[in-house]
Every structure is written in structure tokens, then in C-alpha cells.
C-alpha positions as CSV (number, residue, x, y, z in Angstrom):
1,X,31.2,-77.5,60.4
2,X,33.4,-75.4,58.2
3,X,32.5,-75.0,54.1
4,X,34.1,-77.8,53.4
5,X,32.7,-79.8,55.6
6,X,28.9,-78.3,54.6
7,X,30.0,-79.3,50.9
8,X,30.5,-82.6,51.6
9,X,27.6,-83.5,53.7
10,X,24.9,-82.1,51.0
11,X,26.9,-83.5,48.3
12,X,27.3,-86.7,50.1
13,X,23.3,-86.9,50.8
14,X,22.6,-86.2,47.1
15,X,25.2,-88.5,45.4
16,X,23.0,-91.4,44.3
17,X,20.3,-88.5,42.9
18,X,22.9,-86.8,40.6
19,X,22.0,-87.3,36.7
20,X,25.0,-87.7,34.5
21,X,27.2,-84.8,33.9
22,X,27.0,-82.5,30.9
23,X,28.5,-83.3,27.2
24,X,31.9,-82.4,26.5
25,X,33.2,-79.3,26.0
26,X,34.1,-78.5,22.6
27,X,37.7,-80.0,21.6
28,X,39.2,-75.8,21.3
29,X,38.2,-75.1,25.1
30,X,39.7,-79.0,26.1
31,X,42.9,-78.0,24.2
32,X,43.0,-74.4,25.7
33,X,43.0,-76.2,29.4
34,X,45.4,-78.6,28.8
35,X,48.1,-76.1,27.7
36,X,47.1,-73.9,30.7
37,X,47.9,-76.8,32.4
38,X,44.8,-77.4,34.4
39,X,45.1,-81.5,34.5
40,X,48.6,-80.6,35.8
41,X,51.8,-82.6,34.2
42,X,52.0,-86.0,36.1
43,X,49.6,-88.9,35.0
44,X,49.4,-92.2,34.7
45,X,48.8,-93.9,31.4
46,X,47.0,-97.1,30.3
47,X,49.6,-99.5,31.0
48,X,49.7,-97.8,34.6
49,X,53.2,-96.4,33.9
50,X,54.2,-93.1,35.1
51,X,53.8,-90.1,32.1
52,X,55.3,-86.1,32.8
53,X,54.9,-83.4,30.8
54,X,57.9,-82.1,31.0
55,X,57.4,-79.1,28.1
56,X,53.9,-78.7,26.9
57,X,55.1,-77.5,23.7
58,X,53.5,-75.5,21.3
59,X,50.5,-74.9,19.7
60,X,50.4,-76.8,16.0
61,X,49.0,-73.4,13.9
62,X,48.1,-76.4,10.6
63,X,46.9,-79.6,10.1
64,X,48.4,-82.5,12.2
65,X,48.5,-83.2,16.2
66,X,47.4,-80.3,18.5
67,X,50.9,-79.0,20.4
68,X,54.3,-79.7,18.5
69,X,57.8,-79.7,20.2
70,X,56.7,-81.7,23.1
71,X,58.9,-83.4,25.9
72,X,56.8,-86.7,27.8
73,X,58.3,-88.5,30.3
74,X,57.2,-92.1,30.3
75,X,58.2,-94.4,32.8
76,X,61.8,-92.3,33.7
77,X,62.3,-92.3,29.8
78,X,62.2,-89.0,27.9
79,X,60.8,-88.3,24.3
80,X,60.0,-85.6,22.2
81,X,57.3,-85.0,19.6
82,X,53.9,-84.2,19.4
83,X,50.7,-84.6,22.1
84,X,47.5,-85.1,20.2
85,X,44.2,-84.5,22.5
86,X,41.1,-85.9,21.4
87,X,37.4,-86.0,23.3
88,X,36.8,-90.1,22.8
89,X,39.7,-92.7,22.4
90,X,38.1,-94.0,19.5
91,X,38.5,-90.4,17.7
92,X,42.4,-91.2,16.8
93,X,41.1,-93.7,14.2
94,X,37.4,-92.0,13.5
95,X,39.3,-89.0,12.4
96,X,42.1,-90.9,10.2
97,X,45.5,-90.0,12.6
98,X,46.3,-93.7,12.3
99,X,47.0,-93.6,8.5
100,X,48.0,-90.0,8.6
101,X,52.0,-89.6,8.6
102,X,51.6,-85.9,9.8
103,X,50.5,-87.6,13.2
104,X,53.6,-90.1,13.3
105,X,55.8,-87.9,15.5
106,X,52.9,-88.7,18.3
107,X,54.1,-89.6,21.6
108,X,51.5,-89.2,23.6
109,X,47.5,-89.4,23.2
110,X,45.2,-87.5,25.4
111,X,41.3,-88.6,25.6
112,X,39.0,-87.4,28.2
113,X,36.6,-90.3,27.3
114,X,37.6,-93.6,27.7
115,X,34.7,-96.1,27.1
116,X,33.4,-98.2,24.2
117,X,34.9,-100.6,22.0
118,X,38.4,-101.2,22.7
119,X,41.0,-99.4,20.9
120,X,44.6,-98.6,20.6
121,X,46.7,-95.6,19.6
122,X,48.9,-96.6,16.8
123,X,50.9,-94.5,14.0
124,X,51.3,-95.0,10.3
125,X,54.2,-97.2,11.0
126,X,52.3,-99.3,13.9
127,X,53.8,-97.7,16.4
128,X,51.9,-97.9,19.8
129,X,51.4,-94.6,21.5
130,X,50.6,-94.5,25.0
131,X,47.4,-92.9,26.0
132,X,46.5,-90.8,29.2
133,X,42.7,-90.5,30.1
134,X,41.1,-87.7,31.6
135,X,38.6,-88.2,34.4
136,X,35.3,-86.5,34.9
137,X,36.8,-85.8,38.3
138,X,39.8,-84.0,36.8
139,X,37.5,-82.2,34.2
140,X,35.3,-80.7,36.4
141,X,37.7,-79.5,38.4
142,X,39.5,-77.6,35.8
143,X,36.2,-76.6,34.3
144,X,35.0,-75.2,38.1
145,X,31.5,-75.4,35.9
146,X,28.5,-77.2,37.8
147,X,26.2,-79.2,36.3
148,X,23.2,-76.4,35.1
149,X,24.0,-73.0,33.9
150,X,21.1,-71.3,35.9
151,X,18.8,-72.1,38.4
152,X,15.3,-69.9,38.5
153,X,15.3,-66.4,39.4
154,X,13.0,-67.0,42.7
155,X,13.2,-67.4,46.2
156,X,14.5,-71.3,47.4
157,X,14.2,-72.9,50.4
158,X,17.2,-71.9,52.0
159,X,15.8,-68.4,52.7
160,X,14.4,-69.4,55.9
161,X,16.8,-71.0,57.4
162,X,19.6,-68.1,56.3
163,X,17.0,-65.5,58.0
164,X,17.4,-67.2,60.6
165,X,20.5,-67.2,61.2
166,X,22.5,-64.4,62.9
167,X,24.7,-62.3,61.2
168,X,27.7,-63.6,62.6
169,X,26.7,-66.9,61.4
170,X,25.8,-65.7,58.3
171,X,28.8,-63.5,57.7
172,X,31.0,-66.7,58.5
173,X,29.3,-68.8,55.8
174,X,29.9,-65.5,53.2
175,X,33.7,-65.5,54.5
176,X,34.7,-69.2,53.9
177,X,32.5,-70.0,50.9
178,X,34.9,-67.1,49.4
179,X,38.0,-68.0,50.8
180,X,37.1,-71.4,49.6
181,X,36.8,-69.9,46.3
182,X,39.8,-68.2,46.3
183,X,41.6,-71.6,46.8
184,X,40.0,-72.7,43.9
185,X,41.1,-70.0,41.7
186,X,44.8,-69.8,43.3
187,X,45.4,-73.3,42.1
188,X,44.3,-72.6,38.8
189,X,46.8,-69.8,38.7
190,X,49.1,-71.7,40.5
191,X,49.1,-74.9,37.9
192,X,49.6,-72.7,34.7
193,X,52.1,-70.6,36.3
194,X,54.3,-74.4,37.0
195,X,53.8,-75.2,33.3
196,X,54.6,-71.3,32.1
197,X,55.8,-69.8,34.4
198,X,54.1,-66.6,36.5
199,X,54.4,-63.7,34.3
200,X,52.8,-66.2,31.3
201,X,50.0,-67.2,34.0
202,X,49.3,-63.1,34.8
203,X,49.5,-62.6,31.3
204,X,46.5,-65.1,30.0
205,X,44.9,-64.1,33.5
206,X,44.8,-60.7,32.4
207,X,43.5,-61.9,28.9
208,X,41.1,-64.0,30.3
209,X,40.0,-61.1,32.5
210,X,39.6,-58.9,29.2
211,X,37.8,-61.5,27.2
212,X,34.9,-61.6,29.9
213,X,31.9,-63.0,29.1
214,X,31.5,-63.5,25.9
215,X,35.0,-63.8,24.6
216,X,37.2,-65.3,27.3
217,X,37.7,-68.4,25.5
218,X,39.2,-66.7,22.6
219,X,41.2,-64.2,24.4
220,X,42.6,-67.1,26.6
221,X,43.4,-69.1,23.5
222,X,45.1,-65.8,21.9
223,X,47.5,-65.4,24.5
224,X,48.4,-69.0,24.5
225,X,49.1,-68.7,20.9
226,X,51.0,-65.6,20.8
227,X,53.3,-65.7,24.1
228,X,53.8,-63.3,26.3
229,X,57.5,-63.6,25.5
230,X,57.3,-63.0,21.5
231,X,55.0,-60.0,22.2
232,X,57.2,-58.3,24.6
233,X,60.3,-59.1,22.2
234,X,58.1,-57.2,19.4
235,X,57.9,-54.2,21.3
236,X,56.3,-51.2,19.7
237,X,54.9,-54.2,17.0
238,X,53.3,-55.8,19.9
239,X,49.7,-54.7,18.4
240,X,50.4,-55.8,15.1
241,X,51.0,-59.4,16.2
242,X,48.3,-59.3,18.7
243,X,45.5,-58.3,16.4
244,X,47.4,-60.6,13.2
245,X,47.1,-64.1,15.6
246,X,43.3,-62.9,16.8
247,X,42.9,-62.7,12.6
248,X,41.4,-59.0,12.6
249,X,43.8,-57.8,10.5
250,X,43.6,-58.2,6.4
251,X,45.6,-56.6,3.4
252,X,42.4,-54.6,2.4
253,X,41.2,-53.6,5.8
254,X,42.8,-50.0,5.6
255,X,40.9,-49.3,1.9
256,X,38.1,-49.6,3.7
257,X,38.5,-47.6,6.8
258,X,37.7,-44.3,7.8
259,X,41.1,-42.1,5.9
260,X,42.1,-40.8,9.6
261,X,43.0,-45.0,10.2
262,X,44.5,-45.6,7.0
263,X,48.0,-45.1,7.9
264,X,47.9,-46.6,11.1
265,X,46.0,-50.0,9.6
266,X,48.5,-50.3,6.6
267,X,51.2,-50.4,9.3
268,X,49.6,-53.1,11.3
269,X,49.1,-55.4,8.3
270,X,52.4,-54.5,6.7
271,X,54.0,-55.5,10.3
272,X,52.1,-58.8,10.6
273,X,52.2,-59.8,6.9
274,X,56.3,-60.4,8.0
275,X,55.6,-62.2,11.0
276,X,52.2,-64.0,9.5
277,X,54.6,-67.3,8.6
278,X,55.5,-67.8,12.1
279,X,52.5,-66.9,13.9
280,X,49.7,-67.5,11.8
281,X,47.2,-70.3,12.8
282,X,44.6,-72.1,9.6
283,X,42.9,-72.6,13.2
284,X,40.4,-69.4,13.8
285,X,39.4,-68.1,17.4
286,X,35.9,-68.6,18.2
287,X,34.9,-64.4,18.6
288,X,31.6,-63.3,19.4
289,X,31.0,-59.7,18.6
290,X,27.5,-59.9,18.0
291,X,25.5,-58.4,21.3
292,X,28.5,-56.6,22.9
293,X,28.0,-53.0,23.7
294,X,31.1,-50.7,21.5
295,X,33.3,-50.6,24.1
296,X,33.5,-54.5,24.8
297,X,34.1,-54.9,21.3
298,X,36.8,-57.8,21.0
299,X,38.8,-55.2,19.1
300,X,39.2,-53.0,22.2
301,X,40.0,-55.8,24.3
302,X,43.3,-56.9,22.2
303,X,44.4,-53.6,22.1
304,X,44.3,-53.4,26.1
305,X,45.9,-56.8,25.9
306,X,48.6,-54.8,24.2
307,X,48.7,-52.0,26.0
308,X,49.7,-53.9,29.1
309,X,52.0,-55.6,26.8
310,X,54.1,-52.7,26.6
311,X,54.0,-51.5,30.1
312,X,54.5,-55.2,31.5
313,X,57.2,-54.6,33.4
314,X,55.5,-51.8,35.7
315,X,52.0,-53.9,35.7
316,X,54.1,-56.9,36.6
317,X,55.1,-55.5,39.6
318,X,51.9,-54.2,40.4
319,X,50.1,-57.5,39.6
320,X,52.5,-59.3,42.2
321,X,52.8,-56.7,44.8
322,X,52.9,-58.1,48.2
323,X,50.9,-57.0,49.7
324,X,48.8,-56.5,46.7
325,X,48.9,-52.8,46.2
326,X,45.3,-52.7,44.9
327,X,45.2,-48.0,44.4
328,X,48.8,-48.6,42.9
329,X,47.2,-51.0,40.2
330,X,43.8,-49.1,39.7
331,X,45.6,-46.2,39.4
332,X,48.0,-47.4,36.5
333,X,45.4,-49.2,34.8
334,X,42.8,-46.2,34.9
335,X,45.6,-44.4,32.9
336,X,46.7,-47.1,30.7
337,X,46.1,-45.4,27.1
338,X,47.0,-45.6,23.3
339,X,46.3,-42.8,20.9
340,X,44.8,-44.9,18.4
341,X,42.2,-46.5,20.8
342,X,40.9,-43.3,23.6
343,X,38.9,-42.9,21.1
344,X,38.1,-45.7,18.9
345,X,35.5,-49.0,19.2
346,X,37.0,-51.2,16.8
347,X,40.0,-51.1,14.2
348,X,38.0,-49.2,11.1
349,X,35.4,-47.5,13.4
350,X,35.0,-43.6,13.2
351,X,36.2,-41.4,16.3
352,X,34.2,-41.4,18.9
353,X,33.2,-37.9,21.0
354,X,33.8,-39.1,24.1
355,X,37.0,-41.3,25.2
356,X,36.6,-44.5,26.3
357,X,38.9,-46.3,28.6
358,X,41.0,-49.3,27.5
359,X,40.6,-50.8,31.2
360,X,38.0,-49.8,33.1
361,X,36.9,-50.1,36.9
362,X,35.0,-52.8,36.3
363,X,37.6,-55.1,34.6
364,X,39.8,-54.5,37.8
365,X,37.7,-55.5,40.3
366,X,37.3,-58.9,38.1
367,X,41.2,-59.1,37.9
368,X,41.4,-58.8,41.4
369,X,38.6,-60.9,42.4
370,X,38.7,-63.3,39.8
371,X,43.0,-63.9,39.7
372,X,45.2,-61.1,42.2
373,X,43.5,-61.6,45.3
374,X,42.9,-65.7,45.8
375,X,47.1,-65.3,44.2
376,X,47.6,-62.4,47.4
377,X,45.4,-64.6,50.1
378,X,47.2,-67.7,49.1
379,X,50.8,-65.8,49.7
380,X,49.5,-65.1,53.1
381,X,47.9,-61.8,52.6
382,X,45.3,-61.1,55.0
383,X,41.1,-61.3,54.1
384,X,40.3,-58.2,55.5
385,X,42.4,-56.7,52.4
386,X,40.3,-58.6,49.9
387,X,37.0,-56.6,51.9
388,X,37.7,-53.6,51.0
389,X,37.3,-53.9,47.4
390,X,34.2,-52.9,46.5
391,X,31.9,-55.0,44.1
392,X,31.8,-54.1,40.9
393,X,28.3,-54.3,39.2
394,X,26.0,-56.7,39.8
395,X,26.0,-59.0,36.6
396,X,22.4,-61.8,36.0
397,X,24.0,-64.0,38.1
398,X,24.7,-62.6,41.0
399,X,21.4,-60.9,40.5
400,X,20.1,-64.6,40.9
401,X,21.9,-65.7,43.4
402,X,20.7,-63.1,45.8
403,X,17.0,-64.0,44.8
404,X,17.4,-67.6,45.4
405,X,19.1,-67.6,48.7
406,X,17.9,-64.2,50.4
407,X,14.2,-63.9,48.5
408,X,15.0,-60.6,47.2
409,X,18.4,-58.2,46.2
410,X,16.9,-56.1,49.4
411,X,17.1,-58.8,51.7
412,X,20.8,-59.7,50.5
413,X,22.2,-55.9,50.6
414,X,24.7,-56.5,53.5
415,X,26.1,-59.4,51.3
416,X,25.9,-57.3,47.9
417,X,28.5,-54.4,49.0
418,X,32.2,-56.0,48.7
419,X,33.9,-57.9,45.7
420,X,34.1,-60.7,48.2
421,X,30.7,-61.3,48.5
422,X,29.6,-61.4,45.1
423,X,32.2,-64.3,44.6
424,X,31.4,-65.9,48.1
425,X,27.1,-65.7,46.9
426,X,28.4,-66.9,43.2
427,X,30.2,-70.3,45.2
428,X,27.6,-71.0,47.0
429,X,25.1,-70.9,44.3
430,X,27.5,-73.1,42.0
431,X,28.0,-75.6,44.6
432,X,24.2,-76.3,45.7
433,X,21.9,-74.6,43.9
434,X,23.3,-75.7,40.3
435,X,24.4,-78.7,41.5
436,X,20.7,-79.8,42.7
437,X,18.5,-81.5,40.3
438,X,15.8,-80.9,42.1
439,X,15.2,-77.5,41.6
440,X,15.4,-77.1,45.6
441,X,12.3,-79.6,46.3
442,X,14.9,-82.5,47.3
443,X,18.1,-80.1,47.8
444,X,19.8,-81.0,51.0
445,X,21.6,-77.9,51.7
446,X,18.8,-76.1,53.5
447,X,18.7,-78.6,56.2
448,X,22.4,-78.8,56.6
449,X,22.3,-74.4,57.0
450,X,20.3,-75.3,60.1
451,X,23.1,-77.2,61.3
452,X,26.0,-74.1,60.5
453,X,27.0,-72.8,63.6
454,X,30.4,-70.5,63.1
455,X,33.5,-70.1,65.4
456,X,32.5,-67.5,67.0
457,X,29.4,-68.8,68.4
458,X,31.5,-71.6,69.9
């Protein structure tokens, strides 16, 4: 039985005792997926024709439908206009698009929830518009969320039968639940990189990367709003638009600052108050500032955004290195710098004593792990590469997971060392142990470990 196979047979068992799946995700974090081009491009619409995206367009920064300058093929016909996404079919006329011209350039509808009364999608000017739907299937996917965000902190019932089984076996489970992952996370990669190409896909990899936990959604959404493309155009501005689309910047924010920012502030907004007419967006980025230690302030993580920016031709061919060249890449990122921020928090913070790094050891290993590795092992790089990364620190979850499957971090130590197992321990854990409602009384997966029995052992 390989990982797959292990999957299926404990999801198979537990089917019928699944609960429904969580509510929506918020419309921002459905439109951010779609333009990364998670669902893929090729769907089938309600009259069963065949719809491609064949340009995804761009964001709409005002009011009217979500991504402007479209191209849909429907049926071996091509049009152009505007995609509007919505959670529920019946939003298009709850929300007023029907009577609004600004929406009559629609030509396609996206809904990710398909029940209830039913409803068309028609402009101003009656005009039907066809409509794709979203499956759960599809959204989960792209999500790769399970159905609970935690499961206890304690021992479960598979620590038996995993202390039980011999290393080899063990080490076998570890190996393909994070190769398996790694397949997971190279699609991902793989579908925005169709719809944008790669160096767009490395670049909101790297943002997402950045934004982690707290703020990956809004860094994600940043570099989808402000391309890769416009920012390396703007060259030495490349801050300046950065920091204008994340909406840090303001015409006042250099009166208040400490006087050793002054100049440097006034040039940012004086930069961006140009460019605000192209790139400005009524729509505002969900940031969370609030809890984050100084030097995770979303502040510092644009500017290393824009750092990289500026050096993306070197990190580029880092980034895609094959093999990966993993001490080429730490060591460029370790001295990535910018005068302004070695030794500065946020944009009107004071100078700090001590400088901080713009991308630190940590960040790397989650690049890597997260995005450059499943992107190397997918290109036919070999796993043993991927274990020699070491893991970075041990985050809540991983914390958990060790609990729950080994009884203790002590017990799990061999599994703890290498970035590989951390993500191979985090898989396993979102595939049974947040997937069981249960909370491991009527989990199937302990029974099914009994059953694992690797290669090796024949």
C-alpha cells in the first residue's frame, strides 16, 4: 500500500461519517485563487459547452466586475470582456449586477455555489451570460485546507501502532506522505505558472512565502495586483509602487516620521502619487499587523518583496537552478539588503541598534519547502537533495502534529530534524487527523497503519 493508496482506504471507510464542509472562504481569497489560476482555465459551463480562459485579465482596482480585459473561449468562440466571480449564483442579482451597466461587458460568471432557486445571469440589456460553477471537489483542492483547523494537542491512537512499526517502515510513510505533498504543491506552482507564466508564479510564491502566517493572503493578492512585470519596468521605483498598491504610503506620512526618513518617505509618495492612477485599487488588502513581532511587520516584508524585485534576474536563476542550488540561494538571500530597511521595522519607525535581515533563514527553508523543492522534485531532482535541508523552527502545528501521532516531540525527534519531515508530519496530520470528525475515537487510519508495510520489507 503506498500513500495514496492508505489515503483512500481511510477516506473511503469514513465517507458516509464526514459532516459538511466548511463555509466559504471570503470572496477576496476566492478571487485571489482564481487569478492564480488554481481551478485551472478549461471548464464546462451550464449549458455543458466548453469555456477557456484564454487571458485571465486583470484585476478591476473600482467598482464593477472583478478582472477586466478578459479573453473566454466558449464553445470554439472567442470574446473579450469582463469575468465576474461571485460565492452563490443568486449573488449576481442579490448584489444588483443585473441592473448595473458597469457589469454589461460580462462574459462570463463564476459561482462556487450553485444551489437554490433557479437563476440566470443576465446584463442590463438582457443579455444571457454563461456561468461556470465551481465544485467543492475543485475548491478543496485549491484550498489544500481540511476540514478543522486543529486537532488536540494530545497523544491519538495511532501512537501504538507507529511504535510499532520499524523504522524502515516508518521512514517510508515520512518519505511518500512528503513526496505526496510535494505533488501537491508542484501543481499549484505549475497551474499559476500556465496562466502567468514562471517567473510571475516564483514571484507571488516568493510573496506568499514573505506574507507567512498572518499576511499571506494580502501579500499574495499584492503581487497579483502589482505584476511582476510593471515592478521590474519601475526599476529603482520598484518600492514606491510596492508599498503605494499595499496602501502604506500617504501624502502626510513623511510629517510624521522620525526627520532621518523624511526624505526618503516624501520620495516614495511623490513616486507613487504619479503612478497612483494606474495602480491604485478603492479595494484595500486585508493586513494584520496586530500580534507580529517588529521584524515580521508587513512593512518589512514588501520591502524584501522589493528587494528581490531588483535583483530578479540573479534570484531567478537561483530560484530555478537545476539542480536547485540551495547554498547558492541561501547565500544570496542572507545578503539581500537595502539601506533604508538593515535597520528599520516599519516605514516611520526609529533606527534600530541591531540590523535585522530582510530575508532570513527561516523564510528560506519555507521557500524551499513550501515552493523550490516540490518545483526541483517534480523536474526530476532527486529526494535525497530535499533531506538535507534542515527544518526550520518548529511552528504550533508541527508542535501538534508530533504530539498526536508520536505521544510526545521526544518520541518524534528522528522525524523532527529535516525540512522534509515537518512537511511529510504536517500531510499526514491534514489528511487524517483534521479530516476525522471523531476526534480519533472512530478514525480509521490507525487500523489501516497496521496494514503499512514499505518496499523494502517486501
Amino acid at each position: 500500500m503506498d500513500y495514496r493508496g492508505l489515503l483512500d482506504s481511510v477516506h473511503g471507510a469514513s465517507a458516509l461519517a464526514e459532516p459538511g464542509r466548511a463555509p466559504l472562504p471570503p470572496e477576496l481569497e476566492l478571487q485571489a485563487l482564481w487569478f492564480a489560476g488554481a481551478f485551472g482555465r478549461d471548464f464546462v459551463d451550464g449549458a455543458g459547452k466548453a469555456v477557456r480562459i484564454v487571458q485571465f485579465g486583470e484585476w478591476n482596482r473600482s467598482a464593477g466586475p472583478d478582472f477586466l480585459h478578459t479573453s473566454v473561449e466558449i464553445a470554439g468562440e472567442l470574446g473579450q470582456g469582463a469575468i465576474e466571480l461571485d460565492q452563490r449564483a443568486s449573488d449576481w442579482e442579490g448584489h444588483g449586477h443585473g441592473a448595473d451597466p458597469a457589469f454589461g461587458s460580462t462574459v462570463l460568471h463564476v459561482v462556487f455555489q450553485s444551489g437554490g432557486t433557479e437563476s440566470f445571469t443576465r446584463t442590463h440589456e438582457h443579455r444571457e451570460v454563461p456561468r461556470v460553477t465551481i465544485t467543492a471537489a475543485q475548491l478543496e483542492e485549491a484550498l489544500m485546507r481540511p476540514q478543522r483547523e486543529t486537532a488536540i494537542a494530545r497523544p491519538g491512537r495511532c501512537v501504538h501502532p507507529l511504535a510499532a512499526m520499524s523504522p524502515v517502515a516508518v521512514s517510508a510513510l515520512i518519505l511518500e506522505a512528503a513526496t505526496h505533498r510535494a505533488r501537491l504543491k508542484a501543481a499549484r506552482f505549475l497551474r499559476t505558472a500556465d496562466v502567468h507564466g514562471p517567473d510571475a508564479a516564483l514571484y507571488h510564491a516568493v510573496a506568499e512565502t514573505l506574507g507567512y502566517r498572518a499576511n499571506t493572503l494580502p501579500m499574495r493578492l499584492l503581487a497579483q495586483r502589482m505584476p511582476l512585470s510593471a515592478v521590474r519596468e519601475a526599476g529603482v521605483d520598484a518600492e514606491a509602487l510596492l508599498f503605494g498598491a499595499a496602501g502604506f504610503l500617504a501624502p502626510d506620512l513623511h510629517e510624521k516620521a522620525p526627520a532621518d526618513t523624511r526624505e526618503h518617505l516624501r520620495t516614495l509618495w511623490d513616486t507613487w502619487w504619479k503612478a497612483r492612477g494606474r495602480w491604485e485599487s478603492s479595494h484595500k488588502l486585508p493586513w494584520k499587523a496586530a500580534g507580529q513581532r517588529p521584524a515580521n511587520h508587513p512593512h518589512r516584508r514588501v520591502a524584501a518583496l522589493a528587494a528581490l524585485a531588483k535583483n530578479w534576474s540573479k534570484f531567478r536563476k537561483l530560484a530555478f537552478s537545476q539542480p536547485l542550488d540551495v547554498k547558492g540561494l541561501g547565500d544570496f538571500l542572507a545578503k539581500l539588503a537595502d539601506p533604508f530597511w538593515t535597520h528599520r521595522h516599519t516605514l516611520s519607525s526609529t533606527n534600530s541598534a541591531r540590523p535585522v535581515a530582510l530575508f532570513g533563514g527561516d523564510k528560506l527553508t519555507e521557500l524551499l519547502a513550501n515552493h523550490l523543492f516540490p518545483l526541483a522534485l517534480h523536474e526530476g531532482q532527486a529526494f535525497a537533495d530535499y533531506l538535507k535541508v534542515p527544518a526550520g523552527a518548529r511552528n504550533e502545528k508541527v508542535k501538534r502534529c508530533a504530539i498526536r501521532l508520536f505521544g510526545s516531540e521526544e518520541a518524534a525527534a528522528p522525524w523532527l530534524k529535516k525540512a522534509a519531515h515537518h512537511q511529510a508530519l504536517l500531510q499526514i496530520y491534514a489528511d487524517f487527523c483534521l479530516e476525522d470528525s471523531s476526534d480519533c475515537a472512530d478514525c480509521p487510519f490507525p487500523e489501516q497503519l497496521m496494514q503499512w508495510r514499505p518496499k523494502a520489507d517486501g
